[in-house]
N, C-alpha and C positions, 0 to 999 in steps of 0.2 A: 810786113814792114809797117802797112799804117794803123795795125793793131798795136803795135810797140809805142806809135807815135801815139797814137789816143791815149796809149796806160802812161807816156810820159807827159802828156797836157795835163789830164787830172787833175783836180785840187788835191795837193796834199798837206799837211799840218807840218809843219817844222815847228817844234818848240825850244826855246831857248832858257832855260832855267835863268832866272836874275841872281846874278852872283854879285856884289859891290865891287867895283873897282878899286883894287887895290893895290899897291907897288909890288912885285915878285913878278919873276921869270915863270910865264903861264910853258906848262909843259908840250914843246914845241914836235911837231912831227919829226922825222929823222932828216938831219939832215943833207945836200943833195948828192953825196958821194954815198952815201946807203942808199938813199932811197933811190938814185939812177945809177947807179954803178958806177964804174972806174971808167966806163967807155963815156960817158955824159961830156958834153964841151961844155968849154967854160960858160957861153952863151946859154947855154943850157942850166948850169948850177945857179947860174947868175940870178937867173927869172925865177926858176925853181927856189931859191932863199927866201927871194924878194916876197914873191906871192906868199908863201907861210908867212912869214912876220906878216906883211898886210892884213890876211884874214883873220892872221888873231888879234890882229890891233883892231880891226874892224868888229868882228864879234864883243869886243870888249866896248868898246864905245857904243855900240847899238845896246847892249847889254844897258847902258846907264840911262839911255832916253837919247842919244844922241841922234840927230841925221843932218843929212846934208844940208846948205854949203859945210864944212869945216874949213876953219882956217888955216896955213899953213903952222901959227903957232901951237894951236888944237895938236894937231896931229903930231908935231914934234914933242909936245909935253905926253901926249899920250907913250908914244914910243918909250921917251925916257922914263913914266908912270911904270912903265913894263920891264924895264931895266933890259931893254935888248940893247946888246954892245954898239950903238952908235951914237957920236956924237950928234948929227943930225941925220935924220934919213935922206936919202936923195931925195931928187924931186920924181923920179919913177918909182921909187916907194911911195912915195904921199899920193900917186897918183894911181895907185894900184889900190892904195888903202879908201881912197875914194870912190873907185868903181867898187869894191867890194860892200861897202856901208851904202851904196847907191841901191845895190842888188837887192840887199837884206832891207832897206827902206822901200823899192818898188815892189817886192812880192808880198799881198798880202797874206799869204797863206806862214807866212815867218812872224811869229808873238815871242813875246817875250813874257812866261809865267814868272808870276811872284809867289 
């Protein structure tokens, strides 16, 4: 077990290709009635959504130079930058998307190649 735990402290390189931010629907994992089945609660699909859109809105704004604070209108134009179907995100999306771009800003072993 704490041979597991050493190989998961590690430094490891995550790299992120710089791609521009651009308007289009970034290709989204499945969503939660695939990827958790028919038996998934709603409570389940709910978070399950949430969290996809967050970390691809997050990878996308880290992606540009972005980090934290963001503002809530930040994160709302980014959303719509992305064309995912919501008029506004909740505020449990903006705050999901927050913790995620927090993540990807505290780990330094996460670049962004150009």
């Amino acid at each position: 077990m704490f041979r597991a735990l050493r190989r998961a402290l590690r430094p490891a390189r995550l790299h992120i290709p710089a791609r521009p931010f651009t308007a289009g629907t970034p290709k989204l994992p499945p969503a939660a009635r695939e990827a958790l089945g028919a038996d998934a609660t709603a409570g389940e699909a709910i978070a399950y959504n949430r969290v996809r859109v967050a970390t691809i809105t997050a990878v996308a704004l880290y992606r540009i130079g972005c980090t934290p604070p963001v503002t809530d209108d930040d994160l709302d134009y980014a959303v719509h930058a992305l064309h995912f179907p919501y008029s506004v995100p909740s505020p449990e999306t903006r705050a999901s998307i927050r913790a995620a771009l927090a993540v990807l800003d505290a780990d330094h072993t996460v670049t962004v190649t150009h």
